[in-house]
N, C-alpha and C positions, 0 to 999 in steps of 0.2 A: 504494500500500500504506500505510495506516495503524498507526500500532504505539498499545498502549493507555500511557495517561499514569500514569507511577507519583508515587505521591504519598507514598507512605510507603518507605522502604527498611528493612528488618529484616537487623541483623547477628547473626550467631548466631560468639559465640568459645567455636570448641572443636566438637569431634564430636560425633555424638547419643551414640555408644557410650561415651565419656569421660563425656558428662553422664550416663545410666543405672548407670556405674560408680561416681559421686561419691554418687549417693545409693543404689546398694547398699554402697556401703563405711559410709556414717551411716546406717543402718538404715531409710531411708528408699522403699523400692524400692516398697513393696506404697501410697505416697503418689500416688508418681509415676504409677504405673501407672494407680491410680483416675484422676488428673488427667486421662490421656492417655485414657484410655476415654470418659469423660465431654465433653469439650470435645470429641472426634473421631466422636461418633455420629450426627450425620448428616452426609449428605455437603458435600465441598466445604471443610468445616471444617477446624479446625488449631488446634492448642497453641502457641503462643510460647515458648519458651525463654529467658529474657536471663540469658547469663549472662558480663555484661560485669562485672568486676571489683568495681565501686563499686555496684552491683546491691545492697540488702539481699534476706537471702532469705527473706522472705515477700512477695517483689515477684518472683521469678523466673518464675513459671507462670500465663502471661496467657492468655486466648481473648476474641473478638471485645475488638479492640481500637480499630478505624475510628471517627469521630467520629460517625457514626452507628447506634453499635452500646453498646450497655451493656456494657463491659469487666467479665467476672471474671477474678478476679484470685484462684488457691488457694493457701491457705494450711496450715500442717499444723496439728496440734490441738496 
């Protein structure tokens, strides 16, 4: 049996439901949403969350982020 080799590990501190709460409390919900809609429409894909402490937050909302992938990176306006 073979298991695949991880090369990256992504820590996510905190819950999805705490993190959707933090930006409907700063007015930012209908942000996040686009983000999530966007970066998750086709499949297989995925949103990045970081939201490690020291994180600025226009760095928090990453998709393709693999070194052979062009990272975006959302920002709010």
């Amino acid at each position: 049996m073979t298991t695949p080799a991880i090369t990256k590990v992504l820590y996510c501190y905190g819950e999805l439901n705490e993190t959707i709460l933090g930006y409907e409390r700063e007015g930012r919900l209908k942000f996040f949403v686009a983000c999530y809609n966007d970066a998750t429409k086709d499949p297989y894909s995925y949103l990045l969350v970081d939201m490690h402490p020291q994180t600025p937050d226009n760095m928090r909302l990453k998709t393709y982020i693999y070194p052979s992938e062009n990272t975006i990176t959302y920002v709010p306006k």
